[in-house]
Gaussian input, Z-matrix of N, CA and C with variables (Angstrom, degrees):
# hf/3-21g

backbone

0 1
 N
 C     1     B1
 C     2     B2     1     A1
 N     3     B3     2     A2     1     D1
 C     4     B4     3     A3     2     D2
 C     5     B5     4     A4     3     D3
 N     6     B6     5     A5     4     D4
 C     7     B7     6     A6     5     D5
 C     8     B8     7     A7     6     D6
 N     9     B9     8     A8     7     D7
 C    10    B10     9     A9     8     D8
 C    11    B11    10    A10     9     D9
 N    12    B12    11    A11    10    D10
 C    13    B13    12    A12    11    D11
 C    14    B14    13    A13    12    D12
 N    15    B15    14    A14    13    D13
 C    16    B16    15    A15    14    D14
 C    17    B17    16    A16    15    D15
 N    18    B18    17    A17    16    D16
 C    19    B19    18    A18    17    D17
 C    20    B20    19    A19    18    D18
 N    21    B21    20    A20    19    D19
 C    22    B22    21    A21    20    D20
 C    23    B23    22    A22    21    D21
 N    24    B24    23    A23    22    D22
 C    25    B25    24    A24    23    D23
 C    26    B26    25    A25    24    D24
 N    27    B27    26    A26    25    D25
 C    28    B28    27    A27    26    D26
 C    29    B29    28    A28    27    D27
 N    30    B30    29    A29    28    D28
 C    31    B31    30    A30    29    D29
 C    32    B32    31    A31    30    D30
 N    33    B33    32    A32    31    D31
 C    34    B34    33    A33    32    D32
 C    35    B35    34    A34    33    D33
 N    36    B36    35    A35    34    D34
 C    37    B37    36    A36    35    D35
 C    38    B38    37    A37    36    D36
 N    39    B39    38    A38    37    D37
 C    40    B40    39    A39    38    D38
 C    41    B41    40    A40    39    D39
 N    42    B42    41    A41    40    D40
 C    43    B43    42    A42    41    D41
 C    44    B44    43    A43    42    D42
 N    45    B45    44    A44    43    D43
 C    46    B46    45    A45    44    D44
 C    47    B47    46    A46    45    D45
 N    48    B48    47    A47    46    D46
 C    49    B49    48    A48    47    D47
 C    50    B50    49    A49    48    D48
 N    51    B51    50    A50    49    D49
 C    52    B52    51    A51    50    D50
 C    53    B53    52    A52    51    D51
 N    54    B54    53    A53    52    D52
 C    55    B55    54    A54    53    D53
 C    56    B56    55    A55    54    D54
 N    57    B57    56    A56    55    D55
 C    58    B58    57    A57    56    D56
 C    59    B59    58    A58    57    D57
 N    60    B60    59    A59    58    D58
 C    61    B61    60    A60    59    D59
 C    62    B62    61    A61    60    D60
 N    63    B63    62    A62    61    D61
 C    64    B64    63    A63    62    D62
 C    65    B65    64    A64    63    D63
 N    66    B66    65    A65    64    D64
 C    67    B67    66    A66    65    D65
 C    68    B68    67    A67    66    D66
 N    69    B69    68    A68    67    D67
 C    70    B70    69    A69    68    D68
 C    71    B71    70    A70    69    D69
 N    72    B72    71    A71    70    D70
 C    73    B73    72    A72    71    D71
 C    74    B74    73    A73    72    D72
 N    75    B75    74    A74    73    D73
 C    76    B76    75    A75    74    D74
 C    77    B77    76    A76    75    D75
 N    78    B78    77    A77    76    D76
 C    79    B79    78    A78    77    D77
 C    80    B80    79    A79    78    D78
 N    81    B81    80    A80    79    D79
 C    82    B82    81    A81    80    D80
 C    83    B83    82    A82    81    D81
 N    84    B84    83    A83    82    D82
 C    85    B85    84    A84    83    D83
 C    86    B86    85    A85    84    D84
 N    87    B87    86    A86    85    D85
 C    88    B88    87    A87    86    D86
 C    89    B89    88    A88    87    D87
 N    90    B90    89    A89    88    D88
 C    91    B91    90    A90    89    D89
 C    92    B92    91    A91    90    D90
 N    93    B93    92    A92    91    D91
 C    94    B94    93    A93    92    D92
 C    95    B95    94    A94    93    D93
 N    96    B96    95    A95    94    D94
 C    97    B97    96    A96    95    D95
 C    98    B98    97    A97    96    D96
 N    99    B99    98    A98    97    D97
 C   100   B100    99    A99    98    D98
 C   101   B101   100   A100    99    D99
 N   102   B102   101   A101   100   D100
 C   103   B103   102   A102   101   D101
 C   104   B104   103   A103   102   D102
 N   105   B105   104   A104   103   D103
 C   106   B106   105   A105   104   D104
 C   107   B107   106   A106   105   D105
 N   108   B108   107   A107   106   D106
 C   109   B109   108   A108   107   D107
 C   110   B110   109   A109   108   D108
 N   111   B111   110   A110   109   D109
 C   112   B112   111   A111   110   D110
 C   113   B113   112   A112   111   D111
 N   114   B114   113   A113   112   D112
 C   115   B115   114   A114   113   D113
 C   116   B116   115   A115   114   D114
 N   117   B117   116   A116   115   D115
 C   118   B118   117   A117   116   D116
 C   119   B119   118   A118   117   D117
 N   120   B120   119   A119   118   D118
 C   121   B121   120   A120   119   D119
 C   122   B122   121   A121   120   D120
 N   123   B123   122   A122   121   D121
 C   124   B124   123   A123   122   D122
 C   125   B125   124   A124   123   D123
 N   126   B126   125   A125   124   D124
 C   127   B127   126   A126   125   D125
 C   128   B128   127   A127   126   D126
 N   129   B129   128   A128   127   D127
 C   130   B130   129   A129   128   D128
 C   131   B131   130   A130   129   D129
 N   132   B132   131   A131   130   D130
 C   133   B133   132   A132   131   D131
 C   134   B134   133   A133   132   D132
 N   135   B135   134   A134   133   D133
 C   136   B136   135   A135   134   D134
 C   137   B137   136   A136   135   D135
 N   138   B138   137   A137   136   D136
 C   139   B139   138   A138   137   D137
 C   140   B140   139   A139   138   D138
 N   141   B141   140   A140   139   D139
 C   142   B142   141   A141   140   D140
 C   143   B143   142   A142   141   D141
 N   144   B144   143   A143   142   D142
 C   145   B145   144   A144   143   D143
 C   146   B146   145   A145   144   D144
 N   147   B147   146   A146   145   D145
 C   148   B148   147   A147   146   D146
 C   149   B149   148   A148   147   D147
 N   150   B150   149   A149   148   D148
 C   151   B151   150   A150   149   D149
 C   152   B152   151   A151   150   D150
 N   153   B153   152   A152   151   D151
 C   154   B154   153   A153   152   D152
 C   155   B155   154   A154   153   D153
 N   156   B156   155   A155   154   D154
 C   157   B157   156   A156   155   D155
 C   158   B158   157   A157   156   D156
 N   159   B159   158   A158   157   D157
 C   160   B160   159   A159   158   D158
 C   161   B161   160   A160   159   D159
 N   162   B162   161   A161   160   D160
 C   163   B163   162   A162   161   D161
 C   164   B164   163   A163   162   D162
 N   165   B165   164   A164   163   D163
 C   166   B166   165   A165   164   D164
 C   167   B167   166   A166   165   D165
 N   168   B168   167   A167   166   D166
 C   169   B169   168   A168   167   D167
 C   170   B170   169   A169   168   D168
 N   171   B171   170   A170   169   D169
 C   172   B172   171   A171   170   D170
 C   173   B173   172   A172   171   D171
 N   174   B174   173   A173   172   D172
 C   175   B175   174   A174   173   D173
 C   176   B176   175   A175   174   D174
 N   177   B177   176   A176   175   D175
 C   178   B178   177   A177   176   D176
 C   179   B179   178   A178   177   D177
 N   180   B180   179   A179   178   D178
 C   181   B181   180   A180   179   D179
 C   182   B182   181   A181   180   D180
 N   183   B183   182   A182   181   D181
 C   184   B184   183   A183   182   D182
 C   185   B185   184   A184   183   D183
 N   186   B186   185   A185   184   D184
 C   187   B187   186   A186   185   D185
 C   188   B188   187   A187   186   D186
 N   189   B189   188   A188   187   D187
 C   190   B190   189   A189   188   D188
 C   191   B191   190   A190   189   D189
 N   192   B192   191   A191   190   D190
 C   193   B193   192   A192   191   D191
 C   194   B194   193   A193   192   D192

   B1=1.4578
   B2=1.5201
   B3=1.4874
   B4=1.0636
   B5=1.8491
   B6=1.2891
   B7=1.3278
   B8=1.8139
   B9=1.3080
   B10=1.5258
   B11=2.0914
   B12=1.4913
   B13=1.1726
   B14=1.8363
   B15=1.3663
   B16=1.3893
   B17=1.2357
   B18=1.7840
   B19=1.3721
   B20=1.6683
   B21=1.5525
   B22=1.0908
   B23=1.7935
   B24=1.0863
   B25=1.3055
   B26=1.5735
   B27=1.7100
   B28=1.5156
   B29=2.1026
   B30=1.5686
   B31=1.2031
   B32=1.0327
   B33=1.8477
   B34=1.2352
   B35=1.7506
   B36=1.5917
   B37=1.4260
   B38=0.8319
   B39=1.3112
   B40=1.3938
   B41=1.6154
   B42=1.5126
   B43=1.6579
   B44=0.8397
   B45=1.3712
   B46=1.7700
   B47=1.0656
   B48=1.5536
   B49=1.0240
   B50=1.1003
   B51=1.6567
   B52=0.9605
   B53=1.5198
   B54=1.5765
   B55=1.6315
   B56=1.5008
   B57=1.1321
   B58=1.7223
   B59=1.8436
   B60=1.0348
   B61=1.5121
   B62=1.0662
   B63=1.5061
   B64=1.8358
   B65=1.4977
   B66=1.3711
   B67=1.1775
   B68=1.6579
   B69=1.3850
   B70=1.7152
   B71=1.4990
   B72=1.3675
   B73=1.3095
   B74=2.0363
   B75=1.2141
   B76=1.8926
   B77=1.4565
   B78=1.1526
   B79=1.8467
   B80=1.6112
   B81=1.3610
   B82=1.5021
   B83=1.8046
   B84=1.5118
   B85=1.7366
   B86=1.5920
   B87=1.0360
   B88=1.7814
   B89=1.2979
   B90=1.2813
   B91=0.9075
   B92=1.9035
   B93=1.4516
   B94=1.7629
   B95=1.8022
   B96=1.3361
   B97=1.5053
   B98=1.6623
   B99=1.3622
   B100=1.5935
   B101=1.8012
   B102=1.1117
   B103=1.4725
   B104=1.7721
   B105=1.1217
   B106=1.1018
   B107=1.7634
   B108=1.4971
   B109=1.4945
   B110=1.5622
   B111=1.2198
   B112=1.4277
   B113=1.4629
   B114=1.9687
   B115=1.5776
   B116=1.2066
   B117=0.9395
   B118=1.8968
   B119=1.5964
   B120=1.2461
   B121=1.6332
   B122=2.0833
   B123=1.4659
   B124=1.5123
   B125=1.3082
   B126=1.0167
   B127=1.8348
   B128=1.3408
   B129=1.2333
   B130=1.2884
   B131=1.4092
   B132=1.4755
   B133=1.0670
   B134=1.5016
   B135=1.2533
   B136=1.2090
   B137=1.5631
   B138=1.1624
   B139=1.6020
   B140=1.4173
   B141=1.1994
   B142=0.8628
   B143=1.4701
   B144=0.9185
   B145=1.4976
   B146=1.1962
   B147=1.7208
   B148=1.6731
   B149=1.4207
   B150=1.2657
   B151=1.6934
   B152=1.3976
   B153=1.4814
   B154=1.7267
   B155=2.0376
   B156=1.3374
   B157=1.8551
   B158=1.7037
   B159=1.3785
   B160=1.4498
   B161=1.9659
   B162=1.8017
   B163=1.5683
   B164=1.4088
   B165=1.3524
   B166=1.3352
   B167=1.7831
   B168=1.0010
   B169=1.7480
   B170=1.4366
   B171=1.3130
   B172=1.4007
   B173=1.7413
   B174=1.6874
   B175=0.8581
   B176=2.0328
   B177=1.5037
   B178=1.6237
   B179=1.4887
   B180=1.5280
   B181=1.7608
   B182=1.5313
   B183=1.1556
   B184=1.2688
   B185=2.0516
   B186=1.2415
   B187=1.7418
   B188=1.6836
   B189=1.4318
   B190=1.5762
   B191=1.8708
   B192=1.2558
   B193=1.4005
   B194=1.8520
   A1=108.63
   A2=118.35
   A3=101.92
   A4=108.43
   A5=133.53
   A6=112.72
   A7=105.64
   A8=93.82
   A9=107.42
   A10=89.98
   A11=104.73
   A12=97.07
   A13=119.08
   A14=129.41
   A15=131.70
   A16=86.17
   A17=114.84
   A18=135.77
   A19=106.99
   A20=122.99
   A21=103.56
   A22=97.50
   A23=126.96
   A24=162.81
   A25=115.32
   A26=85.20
   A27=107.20
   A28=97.13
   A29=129.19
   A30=124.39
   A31=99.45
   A32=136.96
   A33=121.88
   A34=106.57
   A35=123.25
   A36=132.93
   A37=122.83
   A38=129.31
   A39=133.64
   A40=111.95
   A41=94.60
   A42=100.78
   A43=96.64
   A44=161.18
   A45=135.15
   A46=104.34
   A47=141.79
   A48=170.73
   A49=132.98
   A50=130.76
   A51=150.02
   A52=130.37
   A53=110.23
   A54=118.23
   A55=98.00
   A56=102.00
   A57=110.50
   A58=94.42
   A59=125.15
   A60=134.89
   A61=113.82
   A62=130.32
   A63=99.49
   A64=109.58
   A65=134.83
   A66=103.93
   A67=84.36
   A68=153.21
   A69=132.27
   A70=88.54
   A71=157.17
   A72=162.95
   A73=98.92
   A74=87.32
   A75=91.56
   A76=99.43
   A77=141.47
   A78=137.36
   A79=109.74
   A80=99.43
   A81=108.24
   A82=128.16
   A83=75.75
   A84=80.38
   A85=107.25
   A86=134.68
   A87=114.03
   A88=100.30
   A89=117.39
   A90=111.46
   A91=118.92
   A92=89.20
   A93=106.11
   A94=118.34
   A95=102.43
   A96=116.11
   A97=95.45
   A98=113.16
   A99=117.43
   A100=115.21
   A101=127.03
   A102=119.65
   A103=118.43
   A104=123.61
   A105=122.38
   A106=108.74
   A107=98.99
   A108=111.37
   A109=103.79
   A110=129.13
   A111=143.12
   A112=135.84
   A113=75.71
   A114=105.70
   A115=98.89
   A116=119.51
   A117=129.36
   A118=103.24
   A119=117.10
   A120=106.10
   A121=109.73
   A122=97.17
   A123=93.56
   A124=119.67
   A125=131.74
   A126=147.52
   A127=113.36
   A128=137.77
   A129=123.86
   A130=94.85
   A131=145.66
   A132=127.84
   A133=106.10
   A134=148.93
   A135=160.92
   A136=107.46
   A137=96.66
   A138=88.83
   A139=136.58
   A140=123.40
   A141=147.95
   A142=141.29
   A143=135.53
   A144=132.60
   A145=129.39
   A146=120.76
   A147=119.73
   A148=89.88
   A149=101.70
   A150=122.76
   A151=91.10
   A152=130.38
   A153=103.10
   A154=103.00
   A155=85.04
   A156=92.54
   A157=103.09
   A158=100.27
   A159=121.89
   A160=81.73
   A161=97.79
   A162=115.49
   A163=105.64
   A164=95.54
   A165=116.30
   A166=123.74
   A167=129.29
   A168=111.63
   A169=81.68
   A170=110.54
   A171=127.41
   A172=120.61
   A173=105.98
   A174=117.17
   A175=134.62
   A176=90.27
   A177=107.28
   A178=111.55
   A179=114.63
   A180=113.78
   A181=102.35
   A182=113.42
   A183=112.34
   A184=81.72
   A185=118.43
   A186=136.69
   A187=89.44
   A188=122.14
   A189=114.16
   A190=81.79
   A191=104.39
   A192=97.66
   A193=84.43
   D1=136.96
   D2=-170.49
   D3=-119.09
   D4=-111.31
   D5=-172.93
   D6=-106.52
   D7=150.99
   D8=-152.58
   D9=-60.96
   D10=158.59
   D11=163.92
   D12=-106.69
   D13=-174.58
   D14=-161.62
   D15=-44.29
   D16=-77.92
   D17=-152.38
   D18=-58.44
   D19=4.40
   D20=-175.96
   D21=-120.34
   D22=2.03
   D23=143.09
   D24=-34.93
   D25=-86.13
   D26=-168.97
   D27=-72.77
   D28=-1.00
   D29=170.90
   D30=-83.18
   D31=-52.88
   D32=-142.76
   D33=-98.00
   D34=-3.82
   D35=126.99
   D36=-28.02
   D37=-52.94
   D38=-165.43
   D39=-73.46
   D40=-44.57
   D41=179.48
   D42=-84.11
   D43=-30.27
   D44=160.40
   D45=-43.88
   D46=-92.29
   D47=160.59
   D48=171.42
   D49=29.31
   D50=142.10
   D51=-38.61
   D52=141.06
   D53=157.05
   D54=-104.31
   D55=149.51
   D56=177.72
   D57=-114.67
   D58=133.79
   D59=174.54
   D60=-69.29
   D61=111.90
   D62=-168.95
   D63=-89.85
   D64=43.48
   D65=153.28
   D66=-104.53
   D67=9.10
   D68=162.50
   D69=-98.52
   D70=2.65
   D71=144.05
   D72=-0.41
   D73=-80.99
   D74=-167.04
   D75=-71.38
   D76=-25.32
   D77=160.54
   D78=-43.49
   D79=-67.76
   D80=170.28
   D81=-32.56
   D82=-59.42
   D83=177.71
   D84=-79.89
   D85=-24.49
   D86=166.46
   D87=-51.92
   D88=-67.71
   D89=-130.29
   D90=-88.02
   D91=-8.47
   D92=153.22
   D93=-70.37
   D94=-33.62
   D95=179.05
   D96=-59.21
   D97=-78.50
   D98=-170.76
   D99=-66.14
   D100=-34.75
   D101=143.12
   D102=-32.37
   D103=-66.99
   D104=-153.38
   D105=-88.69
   D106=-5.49
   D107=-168.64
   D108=-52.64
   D109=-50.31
   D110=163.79
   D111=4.19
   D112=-69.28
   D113=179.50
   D114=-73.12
   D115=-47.36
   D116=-170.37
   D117=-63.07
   D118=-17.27
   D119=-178.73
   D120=-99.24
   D121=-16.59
   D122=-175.85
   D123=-85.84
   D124=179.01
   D125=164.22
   D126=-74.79
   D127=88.21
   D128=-176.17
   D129=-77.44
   D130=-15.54
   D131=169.22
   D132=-54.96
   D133=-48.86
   D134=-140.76
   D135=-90.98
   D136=-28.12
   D137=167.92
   D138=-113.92
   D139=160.53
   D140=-166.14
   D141=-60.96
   D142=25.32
   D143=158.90
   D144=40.07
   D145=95.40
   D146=-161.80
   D147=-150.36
   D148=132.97
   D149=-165.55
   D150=-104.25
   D151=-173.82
   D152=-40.64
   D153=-66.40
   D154=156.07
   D155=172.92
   D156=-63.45
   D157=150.83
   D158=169.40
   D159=-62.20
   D160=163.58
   D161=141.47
   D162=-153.93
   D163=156.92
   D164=-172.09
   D165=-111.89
   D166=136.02
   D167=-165.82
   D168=-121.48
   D169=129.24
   D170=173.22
   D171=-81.06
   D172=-20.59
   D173=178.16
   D174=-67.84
   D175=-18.63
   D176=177.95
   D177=96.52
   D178=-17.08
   D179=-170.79
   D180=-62.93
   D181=113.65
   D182=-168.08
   D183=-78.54
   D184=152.03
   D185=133.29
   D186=76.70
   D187=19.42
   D188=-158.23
   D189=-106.43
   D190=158.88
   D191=-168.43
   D192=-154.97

Protein backbone atom coordinates (compact mmCIF):
# COMPACT_ATOMS: atom_id res chain seq x y z
CA UNK A 1 0.00 0.00 0.00
CA UNK A 2 1.38 2.99 -0.82
CA UNK A 3 0.48 6.73 0.30
CA UNK A 4 -2.97 7.28 1.48
CA UNK A 5 -5.04 9.44 -0.90
CA UNK A 6 -7.17 12.94 0.12
CA UNK A 7 -10.45 10.91 0.27
CA UNK A 8 -8.86 8.31 2.32
CA UNK A 9 -7.56 11.01 4.71
CA UNK A 10 -10.43 13.22 4.78
CA UNK A 11 -12.52 9.42 5.72
CA UNK A 12 -10.44 8.44 8.56
CA UNK A 13 -10.95 12.33 10.01
CA UNK A 14 -14.15 11.87 9.82
CA UNK A 15 -14.19 8.75 11.95
CA UNK A 16 -12.07 10.39 14.57
CA UNK A 17 -13.91 13.37 14.51
CA UNK A 18 -11.72 15.70 13.22
CA UNK A 19 -11.59 18.81 10.68
CA UNK A 20 -8.25 18.88 9.09
CA UNK A 21 -7.46 22.73 7.98
CA UNK A 22 -6.54 22.55 4.49
CA UNK A 23 -3.80 24.65 4.37
CA UNK A 24 -2.00 21.64 7.16
CA UNK A 25 -4.24 19.25 4.68
CA UNK A 26 -1.04 17.82 2.60
CA UNK A 27 1.25 17.76 6.15
CA UNK A 28 -1.38 15.61 7.53
CA UNK A 29 -1.55 13.28 4.87
CA UNK A 30 2.37 12.65 4.65
CA UNK A 31 2.67 12.33 7.48
CA UNK A 32 -0.24 9.73 8.27
CA UNK A 33 1.09 7.99 5.01
CA UNK A 34 4.75 7.52 6.61
CA UNK A 35 3.40 6.88 10.22
CA UNK A 36 1.26 4.21 9.23
CA UNK A 37 3.72 2.84 6.55
CA UNK A 38 4.86 0.24 9.26
CA UNK A 39 1.71 -1.34 9.85
CA UNK A 40 1.24 -1.60 6.17
CA UNK A 41 4.62 -3.39 5.78
CA UNK A 42 4.07 -6.21 8.57
CA UNK A 43 2.10 -9.63 8.80
CA UNK A 44 -0.60 -9.10 11.04
CA UNK A 45 -1.05 -12.73 10.61
CA UNK A 46 2.35 -13.14 12.37
CA UNK A 47 1.63 -11.39 15.20
CA UNK A 48 0.68 -11.73 18.20
CA UNK A 49 -2.21 -10.76 20.19
CA UNK A 50 -1.76 -8.91 23.71
CA UNK A 51 -4.69 -7.52 25.56
CA UNK A 52 -5.85 -5.05 26.79
CA UNK A 53 -5.70 -2.82 23.39
CA UNK A 54 -4.04 0.58 23.62
CA UNK A 55 -6.89 3.59 22.94
CA UNK A 56 -6.40 6.65 21.75
CA UNK A 57 -8.77 9.93 22.25
CA UNK A 58 -8.40 12.09 19.36
CA UNK A 59 -10.05 14.67 21.13
CA UNK A 60 -6.99 16.03 23.50
CA UNK A 61 -9.13 15.67 26.99
CA UNK A 62 -6.41 14.51 28.69
CA UNK A 63 -7.84 11.86 31.97
CA UNK A 64 -11.65 12.96 30.95
CA UNK A 65 -13.56 9.79 30.79
Amino acid sequence: MGELTRDEVKARAAVAGLEIDEAWFEMVRRLLSEGLAPLHRSDSHALRAVEPAATFDATGNEGAR
